[in-house]
C-alpha positions as CSV (number, residue, x, y, z in Angstrom):
1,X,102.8,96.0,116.8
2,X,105.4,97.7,114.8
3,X,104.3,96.8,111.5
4,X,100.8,98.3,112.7
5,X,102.5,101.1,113.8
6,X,104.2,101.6,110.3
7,X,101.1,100.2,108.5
8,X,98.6,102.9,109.8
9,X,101.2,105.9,109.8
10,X,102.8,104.9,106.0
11,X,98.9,105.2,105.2
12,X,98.9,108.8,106.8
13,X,101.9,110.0,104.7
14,X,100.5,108.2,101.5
15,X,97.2,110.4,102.0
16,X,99.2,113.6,102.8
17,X,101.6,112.9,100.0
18,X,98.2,112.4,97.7
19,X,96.8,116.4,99.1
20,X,100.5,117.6,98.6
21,X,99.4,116.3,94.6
22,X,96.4,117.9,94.7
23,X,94.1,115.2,95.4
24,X,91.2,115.9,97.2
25,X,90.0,113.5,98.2
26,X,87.6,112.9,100.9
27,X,86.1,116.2,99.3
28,X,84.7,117.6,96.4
29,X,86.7,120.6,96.0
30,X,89.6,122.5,98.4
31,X,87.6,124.6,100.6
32,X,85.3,120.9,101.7
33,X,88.6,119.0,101.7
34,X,90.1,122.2,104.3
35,X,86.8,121.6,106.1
36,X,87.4,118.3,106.9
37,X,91.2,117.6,107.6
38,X,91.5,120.8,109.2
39,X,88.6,122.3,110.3
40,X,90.3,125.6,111.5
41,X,87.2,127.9,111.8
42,X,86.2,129.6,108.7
43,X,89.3,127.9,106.4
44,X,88.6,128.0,103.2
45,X,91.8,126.5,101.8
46,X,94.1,123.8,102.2
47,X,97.3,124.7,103.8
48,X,100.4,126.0,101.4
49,X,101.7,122.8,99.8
50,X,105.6,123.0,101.4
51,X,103.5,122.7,104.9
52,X,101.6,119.3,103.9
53,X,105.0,118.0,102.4
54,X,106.6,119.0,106.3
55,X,103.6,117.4,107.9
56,X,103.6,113.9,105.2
57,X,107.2,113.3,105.7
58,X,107.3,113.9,109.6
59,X,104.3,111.4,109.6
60,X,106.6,109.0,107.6
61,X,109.4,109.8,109.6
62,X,107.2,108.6,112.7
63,X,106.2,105.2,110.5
64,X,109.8,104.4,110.2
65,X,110.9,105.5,113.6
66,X,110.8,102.8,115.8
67,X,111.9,100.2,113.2
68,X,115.2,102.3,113.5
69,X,115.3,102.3,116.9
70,X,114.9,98.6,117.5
71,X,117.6,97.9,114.5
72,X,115.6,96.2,112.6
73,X,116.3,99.3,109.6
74,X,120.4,100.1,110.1
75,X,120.8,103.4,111.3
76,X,124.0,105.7,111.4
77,X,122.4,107.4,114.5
78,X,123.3,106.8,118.2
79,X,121.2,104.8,119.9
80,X,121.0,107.4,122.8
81,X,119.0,109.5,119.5
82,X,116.9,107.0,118.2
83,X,115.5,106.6,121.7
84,X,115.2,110.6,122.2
85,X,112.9,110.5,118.8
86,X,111.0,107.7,119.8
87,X,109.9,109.8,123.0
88,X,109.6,112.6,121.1
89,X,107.1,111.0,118.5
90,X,105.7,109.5,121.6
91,X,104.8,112.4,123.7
92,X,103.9,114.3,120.0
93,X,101.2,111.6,119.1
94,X,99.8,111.7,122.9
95,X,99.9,115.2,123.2
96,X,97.6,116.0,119.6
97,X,95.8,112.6,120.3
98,X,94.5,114.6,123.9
99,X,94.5,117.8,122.8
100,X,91.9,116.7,120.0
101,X,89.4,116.8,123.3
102,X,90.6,120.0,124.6
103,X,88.0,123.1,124.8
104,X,91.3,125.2,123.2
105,X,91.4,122.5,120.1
106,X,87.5,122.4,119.8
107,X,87.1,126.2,119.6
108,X,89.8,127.1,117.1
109,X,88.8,123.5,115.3
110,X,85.3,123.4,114.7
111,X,84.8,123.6,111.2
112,X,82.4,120.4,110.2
113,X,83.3,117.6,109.2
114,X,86.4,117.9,110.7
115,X,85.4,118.3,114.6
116,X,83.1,115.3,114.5
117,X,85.7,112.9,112.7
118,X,88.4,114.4,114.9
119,X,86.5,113.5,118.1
120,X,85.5,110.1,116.6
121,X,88.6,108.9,114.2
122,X,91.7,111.3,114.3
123,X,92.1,111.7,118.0
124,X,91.5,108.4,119.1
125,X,93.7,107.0,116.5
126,X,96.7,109.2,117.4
127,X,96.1,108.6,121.1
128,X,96.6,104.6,120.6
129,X,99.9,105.5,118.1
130,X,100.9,107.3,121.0
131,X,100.1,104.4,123.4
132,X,101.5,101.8,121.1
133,X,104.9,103.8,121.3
134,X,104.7,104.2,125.2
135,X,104.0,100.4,125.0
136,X,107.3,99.5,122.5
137,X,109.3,102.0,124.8
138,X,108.3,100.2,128.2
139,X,109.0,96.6,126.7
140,X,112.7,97.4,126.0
141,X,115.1,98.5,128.6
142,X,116.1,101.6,126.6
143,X,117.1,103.2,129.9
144,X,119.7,100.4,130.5
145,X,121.8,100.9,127.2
């Protein structure tokens, strides 16, 4: 589970580190490519650069995450912190993975293609990272230690 984990959020960060190039890929050109990873009403432009690099390396930050926590990466960090991030990441992923279905999200979201992918791929996608976390969490007695 945890190289899925890392697998399909590594492949997050590797696309966000690609848009943080300039790639543009799904799109054609900026204002499609805003469209349909962000799909804030009426965008017309990706967000500033320094805000995809935040976003790419808190998403490989995530990827790496519970490979810290279960020591299989050393770590200076307390134990006691690792565990606080991986709830954090936890209750993060849940949290956008729902809110994806919120009337909130879907009003201030829906540019196409992004609402329809959001609903179909992104929030799904992030609900079961959120869900695999939960699942690592409850399978080691992090409470105990």
């Amino acid at each position: 589970m945890v190289g899925l984990i890392a697998a399909v959020l590594g492949l997050a960060a590797a696309i966000h580190f690609y848009w943080l190039a300039g790639g543009l890929w799904p799109a054609r050109d900026e204002q499609a490519l805003a469209r349909t990873v962000i799909g804030i009403e009426g965008i017309r432009k990706m967000p500033a650069r320094w805000l995809t690099g935040l976003v790419m390396l808190g998403i490989a930050l995530a990827a790496i995450w519970p490979m810290l926590w279960l020591g299989w990466i050393a770590s200076p960090l307390p134990h006691w912190l690792t565990t606080a991030g991986m709830v954090v990441v936890c209750v993060v992923l849940l949290g956008r993975g729902f809110a994806g279905y919120s009337p909130a999200m879907k009003r201030l979201n829906c540019e196409e293609p992004f609402a329809t992918l959001n609903a179909r791929y992104f929030s799904p996608t992030i609900i079961l990272l959120g869900v695999a976390f939960a699942i690592l969490l409850s399978t080691n007695p992090w409470w105990i230690s």
